[in-house]
N, C-alpha and C positions, 0 to 999 in steps of 0.2 A: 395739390398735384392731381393731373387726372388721373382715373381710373381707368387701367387699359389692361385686356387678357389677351395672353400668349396668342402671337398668329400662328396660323399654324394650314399650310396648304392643303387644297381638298383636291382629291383627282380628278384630271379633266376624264370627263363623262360625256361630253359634245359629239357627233356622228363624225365619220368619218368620210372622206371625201369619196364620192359616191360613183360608178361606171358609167354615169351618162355623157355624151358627148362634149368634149372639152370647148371652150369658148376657143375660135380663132378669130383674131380681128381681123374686118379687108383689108386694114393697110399694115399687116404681120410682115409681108413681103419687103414692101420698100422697109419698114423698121430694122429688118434682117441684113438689107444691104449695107445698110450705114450703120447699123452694128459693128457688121464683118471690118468696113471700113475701117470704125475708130477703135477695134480691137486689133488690128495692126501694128497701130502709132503706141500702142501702150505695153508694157512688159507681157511676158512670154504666161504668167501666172494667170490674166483677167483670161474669163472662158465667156463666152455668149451666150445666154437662155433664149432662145430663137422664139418665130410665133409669140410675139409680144405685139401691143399697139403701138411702143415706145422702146428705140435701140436700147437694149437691156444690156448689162452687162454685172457680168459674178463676180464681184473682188474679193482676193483672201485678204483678211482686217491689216495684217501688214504691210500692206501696197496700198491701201486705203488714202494715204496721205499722199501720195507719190503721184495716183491716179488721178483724185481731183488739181493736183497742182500742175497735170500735164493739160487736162480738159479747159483747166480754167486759162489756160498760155493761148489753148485751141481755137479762144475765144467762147467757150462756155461760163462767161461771167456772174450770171444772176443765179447765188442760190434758194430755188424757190424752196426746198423741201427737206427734211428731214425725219423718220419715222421708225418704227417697228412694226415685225408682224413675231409671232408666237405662233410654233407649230409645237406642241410638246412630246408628238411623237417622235420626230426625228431626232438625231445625235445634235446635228449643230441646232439646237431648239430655237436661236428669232436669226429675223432677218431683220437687219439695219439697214433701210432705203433711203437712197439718197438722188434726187431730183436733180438737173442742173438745164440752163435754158441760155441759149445764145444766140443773143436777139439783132444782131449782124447779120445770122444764118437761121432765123427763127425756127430753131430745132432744137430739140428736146431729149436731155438722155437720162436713164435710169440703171442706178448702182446699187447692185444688192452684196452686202458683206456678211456670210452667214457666220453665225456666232453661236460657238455652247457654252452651257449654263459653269458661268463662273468667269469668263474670257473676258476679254478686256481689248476694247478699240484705240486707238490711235486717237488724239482728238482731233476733228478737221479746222477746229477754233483758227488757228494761226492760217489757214489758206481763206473761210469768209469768216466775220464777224459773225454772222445771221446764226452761223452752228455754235455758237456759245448756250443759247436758249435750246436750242429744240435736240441737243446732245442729253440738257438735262432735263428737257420733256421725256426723252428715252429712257434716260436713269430712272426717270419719279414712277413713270408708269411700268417697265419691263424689267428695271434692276440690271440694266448694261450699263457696265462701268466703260467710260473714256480717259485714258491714260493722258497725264498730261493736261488736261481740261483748269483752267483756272481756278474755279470755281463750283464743283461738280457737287453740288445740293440741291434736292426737292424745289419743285416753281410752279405745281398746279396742286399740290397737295401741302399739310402744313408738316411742321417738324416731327411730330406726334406721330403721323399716319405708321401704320404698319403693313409691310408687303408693297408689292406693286399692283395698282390697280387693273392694268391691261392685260393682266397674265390670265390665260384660259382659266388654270387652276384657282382664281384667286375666288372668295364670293363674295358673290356683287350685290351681297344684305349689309357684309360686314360695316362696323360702325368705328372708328377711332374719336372719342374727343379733344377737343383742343379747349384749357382753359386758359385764362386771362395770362396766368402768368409765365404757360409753357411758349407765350409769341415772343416769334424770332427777332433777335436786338439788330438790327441794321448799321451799321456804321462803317459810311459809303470812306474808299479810298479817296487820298484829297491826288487831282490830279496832277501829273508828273510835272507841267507847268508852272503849279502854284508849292511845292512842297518844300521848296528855300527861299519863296518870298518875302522879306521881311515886312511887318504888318503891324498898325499901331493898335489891331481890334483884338476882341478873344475870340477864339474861332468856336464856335455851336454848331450842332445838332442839331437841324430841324425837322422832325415830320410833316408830312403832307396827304392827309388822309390814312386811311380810306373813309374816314368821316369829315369831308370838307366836301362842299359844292361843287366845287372846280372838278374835283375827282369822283365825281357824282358814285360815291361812294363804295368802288370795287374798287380802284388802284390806291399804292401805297407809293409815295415819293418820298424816301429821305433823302436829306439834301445837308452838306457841312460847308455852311459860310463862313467869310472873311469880311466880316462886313455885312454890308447887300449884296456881294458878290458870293455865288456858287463855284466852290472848288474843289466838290467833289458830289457825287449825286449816286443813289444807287433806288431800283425799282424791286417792288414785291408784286405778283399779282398772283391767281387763285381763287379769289372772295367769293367769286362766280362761279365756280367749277360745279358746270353741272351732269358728268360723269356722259357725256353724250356719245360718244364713241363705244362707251362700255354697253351703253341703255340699247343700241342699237346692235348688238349682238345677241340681243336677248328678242326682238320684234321681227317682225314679218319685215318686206322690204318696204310695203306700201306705209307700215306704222312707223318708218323712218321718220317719213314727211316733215310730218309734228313739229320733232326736234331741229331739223334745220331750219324751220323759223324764225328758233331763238337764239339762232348764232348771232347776225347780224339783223337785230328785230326793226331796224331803219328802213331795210329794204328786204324784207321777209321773201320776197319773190322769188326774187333773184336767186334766194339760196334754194329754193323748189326747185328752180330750171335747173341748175348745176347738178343738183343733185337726181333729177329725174333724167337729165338730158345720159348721165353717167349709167344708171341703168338702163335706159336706152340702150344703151350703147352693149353692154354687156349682152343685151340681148337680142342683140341684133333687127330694132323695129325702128319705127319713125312716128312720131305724132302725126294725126292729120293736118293737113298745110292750116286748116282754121284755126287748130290750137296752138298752133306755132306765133300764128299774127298774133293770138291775145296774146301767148306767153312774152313777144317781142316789143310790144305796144305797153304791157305792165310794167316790165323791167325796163323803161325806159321811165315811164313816170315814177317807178319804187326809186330809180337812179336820183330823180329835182328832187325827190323829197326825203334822200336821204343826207343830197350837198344843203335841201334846206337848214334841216335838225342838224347838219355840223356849224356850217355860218352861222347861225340863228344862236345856239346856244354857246358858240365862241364868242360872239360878240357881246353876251350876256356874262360869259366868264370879264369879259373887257370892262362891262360896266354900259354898253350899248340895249339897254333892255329895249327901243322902241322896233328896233329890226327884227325882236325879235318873235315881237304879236305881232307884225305885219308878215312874217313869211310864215308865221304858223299859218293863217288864214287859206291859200291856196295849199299847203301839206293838208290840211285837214279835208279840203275839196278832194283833192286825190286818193284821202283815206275811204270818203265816201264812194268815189270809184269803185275802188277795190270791195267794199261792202254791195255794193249795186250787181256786183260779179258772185259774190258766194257768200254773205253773210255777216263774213268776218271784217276786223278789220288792220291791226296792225302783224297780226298772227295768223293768217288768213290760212293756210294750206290747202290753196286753190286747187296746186296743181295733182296731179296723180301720175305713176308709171304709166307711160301711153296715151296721156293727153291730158285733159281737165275734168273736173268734179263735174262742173256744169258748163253750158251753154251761157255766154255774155247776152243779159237782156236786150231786149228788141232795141233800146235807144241807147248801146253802147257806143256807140261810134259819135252819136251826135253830142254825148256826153263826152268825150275824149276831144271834141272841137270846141264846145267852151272852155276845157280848159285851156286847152293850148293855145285860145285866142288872148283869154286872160292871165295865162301868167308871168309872159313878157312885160309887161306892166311892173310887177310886183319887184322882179329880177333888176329891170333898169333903175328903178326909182332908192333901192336899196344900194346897189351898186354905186348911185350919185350919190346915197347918203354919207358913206362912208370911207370908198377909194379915193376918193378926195380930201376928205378930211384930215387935218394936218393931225390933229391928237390920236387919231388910229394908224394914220399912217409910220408917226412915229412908237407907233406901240409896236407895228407887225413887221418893218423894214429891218431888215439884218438879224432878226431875231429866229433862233431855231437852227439856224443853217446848218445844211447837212453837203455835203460837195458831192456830184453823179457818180465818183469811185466810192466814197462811202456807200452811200445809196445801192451800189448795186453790190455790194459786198456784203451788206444785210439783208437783203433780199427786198428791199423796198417794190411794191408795184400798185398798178394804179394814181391817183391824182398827186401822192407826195411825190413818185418817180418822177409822172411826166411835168411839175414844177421845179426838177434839176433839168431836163431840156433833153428827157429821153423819150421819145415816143412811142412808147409800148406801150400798146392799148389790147387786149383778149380780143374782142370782136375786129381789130380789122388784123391780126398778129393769125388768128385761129376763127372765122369767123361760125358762126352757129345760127341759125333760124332766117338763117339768110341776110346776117349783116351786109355781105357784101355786095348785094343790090340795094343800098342804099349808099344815096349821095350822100356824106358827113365827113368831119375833119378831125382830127386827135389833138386837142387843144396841150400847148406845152405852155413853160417859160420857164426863163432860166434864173437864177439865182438860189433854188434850194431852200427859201426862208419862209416865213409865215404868210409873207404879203404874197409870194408864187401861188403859196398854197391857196391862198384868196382866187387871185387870179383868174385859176384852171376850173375852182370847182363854177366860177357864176358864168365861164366860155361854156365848160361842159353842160352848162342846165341847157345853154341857149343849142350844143347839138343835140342834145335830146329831143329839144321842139322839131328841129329840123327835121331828125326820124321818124316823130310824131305823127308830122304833117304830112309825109308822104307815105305813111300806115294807114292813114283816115283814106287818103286820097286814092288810095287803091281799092279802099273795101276790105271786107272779112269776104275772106274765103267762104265759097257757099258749101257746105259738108259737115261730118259729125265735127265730134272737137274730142271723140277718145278712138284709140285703135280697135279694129273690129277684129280680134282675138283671143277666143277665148280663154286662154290661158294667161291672162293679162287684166282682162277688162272683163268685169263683172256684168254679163247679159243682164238687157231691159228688168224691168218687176211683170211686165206683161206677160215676158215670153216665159220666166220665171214657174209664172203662178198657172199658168199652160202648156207649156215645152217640157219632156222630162228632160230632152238631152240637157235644156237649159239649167233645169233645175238640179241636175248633175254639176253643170261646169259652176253654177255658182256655190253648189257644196263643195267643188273641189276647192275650190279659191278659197274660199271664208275658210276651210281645214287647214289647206297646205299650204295656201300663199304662193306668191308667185316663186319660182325653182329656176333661176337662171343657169345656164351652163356653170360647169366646172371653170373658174380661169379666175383672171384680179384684168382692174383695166382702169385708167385714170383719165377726167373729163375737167377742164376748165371754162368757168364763165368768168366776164369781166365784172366782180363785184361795186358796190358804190366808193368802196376804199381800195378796192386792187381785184387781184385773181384770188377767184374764190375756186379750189380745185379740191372733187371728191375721188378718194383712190379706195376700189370697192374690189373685193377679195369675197367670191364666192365657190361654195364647197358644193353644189345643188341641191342644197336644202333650202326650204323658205324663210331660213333668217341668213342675212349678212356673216360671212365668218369673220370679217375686218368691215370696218369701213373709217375712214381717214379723212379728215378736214383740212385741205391746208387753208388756214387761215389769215388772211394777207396783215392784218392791224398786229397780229403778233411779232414777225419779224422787225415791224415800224414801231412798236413800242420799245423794243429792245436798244433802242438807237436812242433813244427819249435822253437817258439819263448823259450822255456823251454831246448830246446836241445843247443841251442847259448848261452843261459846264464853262465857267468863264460870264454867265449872264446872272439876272437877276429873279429873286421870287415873281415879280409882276411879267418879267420873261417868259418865266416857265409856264406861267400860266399860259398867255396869248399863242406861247408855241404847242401846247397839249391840244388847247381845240382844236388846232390844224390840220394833226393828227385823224381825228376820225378812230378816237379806238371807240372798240365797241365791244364793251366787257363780256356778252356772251359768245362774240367770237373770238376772241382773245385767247380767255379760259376753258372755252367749247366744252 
């Protein structure tokens, strides 16, 4: 049995939110109208928190259920989010955030239900799917119970743990272990379909990982067959948890960086921009237009080379290993990219608040045209290997399928969504770096299944080139590539080791770090697997008092074990690749 000492809460001792001028966003205004708006059509109880970037709206936890199920009639179908904040000063000590996005009217609202210590929510389970997971994200991390909830036990921490991790009060040295024998026994429900079927086989128990290939070693699949038939399946994840929301309450803003790398470490960039673009935003500046091109130019090649490493190594799940040392080949080109830029390379933390670390070397550009001449090649010739092909096609055809109401009641987004035939894409929905002077198209298709998901992501590579091509063909912006601010961007070494004032603002910075307004404020990119969206809660001190990942592959795993149900082991496998999870964004 392990060894485990009393927990035991330490008082939060954190600053308190401090007189300097509070964040207002430019677009508080219009947010405030259509607040007002959809706090009309809702009970006489919901109140408005005005001066938001995003129609905000206060629900008391008993209208909760009432609320989303009016919103979601409203046509706010897709739930993207689900979360906590912890204020321990106050009476009602967290807030339960809840996101909703309706992509009809591509507008976005935000539901805060404030809750004290010991209170108990409504579970929103039965209005989306998606909030079965991230209800008991909230439980494992803040200790808020949801009444009603299926199934309300621990999903990023193991059985063992004690306390909640995300509580101000909690410390973030603490250790719990978990031995062999204290892990959780799974044994998934058989589904309502198969539960009077009569059957000549015995029905088993199977695991699947998290020590198999397929599950490249963080997910856990049990699975209870009838045969080779799956009829009933249930998921564990965790493996990964590498406490990243916690770690970043502890850092400066700029030491955030790091950590979003290793959320979704396929396309590391991407999660830079999100996340830098987020504080931006907070603080009201703008990159210069040159860092904006590279930032817009990467995350278009982080994007091929992240649908590379999904296809590539699905198809290696399949048994296709030549596809998949041929698209490593140009992912590796592009890793060298990004190395030719700042050093690194799958981990890169190119970017910085206010622009970039460095300057793109003098032959950036003509580097970014060999690829883009060459990897059309690679794309097509893999495409013909396999789209074709009768034994893959029947491996990936009807397999997986999820239907566009499912989908968007778990909050699916990115390349699994727009494979049910929704086209909701970040960059032309919300665009950022100036998507929308560019000419491209938002690849869908419809059917929902593994072969959609085929599909979308080898269209998607080929609009990437297309963006590519007319980011070369314009040029890099001629100008710095970081904000000229001092309170932001750390002055030259020249002016440094000559300037006192200089040598002031860079002792400020390296002491205090950057101090954005008083406010919270939420920023979405379009990730390689969906909307990658960071929700950043500052107190104007130089560390983060919150900061929030929503992570697109987590709502899309949660649908995993309901999408296998009725199919087979060599099913589930072909349909997990298609997925795209990516275990440090997942677990975050």
């Amino acid at each position: 049995m392990s060894t485990l000492t009393k927990f035991s809460s330490i008082p939060y001792t954190g600053p308190a939110p401090t007189n300097r001028q509070p964040y207002v966003p430019v677009d508080a205004p219009a947010a405030d109208a259509r607040g007002a708006e959809l706090k009309a059509e809702l009970p006489e109880s919901v109140a408005q928190e005005a001066g938001q970037d995003l129609p905000t709206l206060v629900v008391p936890k008993e209208d909760i259920v009432s609320v989303l199920g009016n919103l979601k009639s409203a046509g706010y179908n897709l739930p993207l989010d689900l979360w906590g904040v912890d204020y321990p000063r106050r009476e009602q000590r967290f807030d339960v955030m809840y996101q909703l996005y309706s992509i009809d009217k591509n507008e976005r609202v935000r539901l805060k239900v404030p809750v004290a210590e010991g209170e108990k929510v409504p579970t929103a389970s039965g209005v989306f799917k998606g909030y079965d997971w991230y209800e008991r994200e909230v439980f494992d991390m803040y200790g808020v119970r949801f009444d009603g909830h299926p199934n309300l036990r621990r999903i990023l921490t193991h059985e063992m743990f004690q306390g909640h991790a995300l509580r101000k009060d909690y410390d973030p040295g603490q250790r719990w272990l978990l031995s062999e024998k204290d892990i959780s026994v799974l044994t998934p429900k058989v589904a309502p379909q198969f539960e009077n079927v009569d059957t000549d086989f015995e029905r088993v128990t199977l695991n699947l990982g998290p020590s198999h290939p397929a599950t490249h070693g963080t997910l856990r699949i049990v699975v209870t067959l009838d045969g080779e038939t799956i009829i009933g399946a249930d998921t564990e994840i965790g493996y990964l948890h590498r406490c990243m929301e916690k770690m970043s309450e502890t850092h400066t803003y700029q030491q955030v960086i790091p950590y979003t790398d290793r959320l979704n470490y396929c396309s590391a960039i991407i999660n830079n921009v999100g996340y830098c673009l987020t504080v931006e935003k907070l603080l009201g500046i703008q990159a210069p237009e040159r860092a904006q091109h590279i930032r817009l130019m990467l995350s278009e090649f982080m994007r091929i080379a992240d649908h590379i490493i999904c296809i590539g190594t699905n198809l290696v799940d399949m048994g296709a290993l030549t596809n998949f040392w041929y698209l490593f080949q140009p992912r590796e080109e592009i890793l060298g990219l990004v190395e030719s830029c700042c050093g690194a390379r799958l981990l890169p933390s190119y970017l910085r608040i206010g622009g970039l670390a460095l300057d793109a070397p003098a032959d950036f550009l003509r580097n970014c045209q060999t690829l883009v001449d060459k990897l059309p090649k690679f794309i097509d010739e893999v495409e013909r290997l396999v789209m074709r092909n009768r034994i893959f096609t029947d491996r990936v055809q009807g397999v997986g399928v999820i239907s566009p109401a499912d989908a968007l009641s778990y909050g699916f987004t990115g390349p699994c969504l727009r494979a049910c035939g929704i086209p909701f894409d970040v960059r032309k929905s919300n665009p950022y770096l100036g998507y929308e002077t560019y000419d491209w198209q938002v690849p869908v298709a419809e059917g929902g299944d593994t072969y959609a998901r085929f599909l979308v992501r080898f269209e998607e590579m080929r609009q990437s080139l297309r963006i590519l091509q007319q980011a070369i063909n314009r040029g890099l912006p001629a100008g710095p590539v970081m904000v000229d601010n001092p309170y932001v961007a750390l002055p030259p070494k020249e002016k440094v080791y000559n300037e006192m004032e200089s040598l002031i603002y860079h002792f400020k910075l390296i002491m205090h770090g950057i101090q954005p307004p008083v406010g919270e404020t939420y920023f979405q990119v379009e990730g390689g697997n969906g909307e990658v969206g960071f929700y950043v809660v500052s107190d104007g001190t130089k560390n983060p008092y919150r900061v929030r990942v929503r992570p697109p592959c987590f709502p899309i795993f949660e649908a995993y074990a309901e999408m296998i149900t009725g199919q087979t082991i060599p099913d589930a496998i072909a349909a997990l690749g298609s997925l795209n999870i990516i275990a440090g964004e997942l677990d975050h």
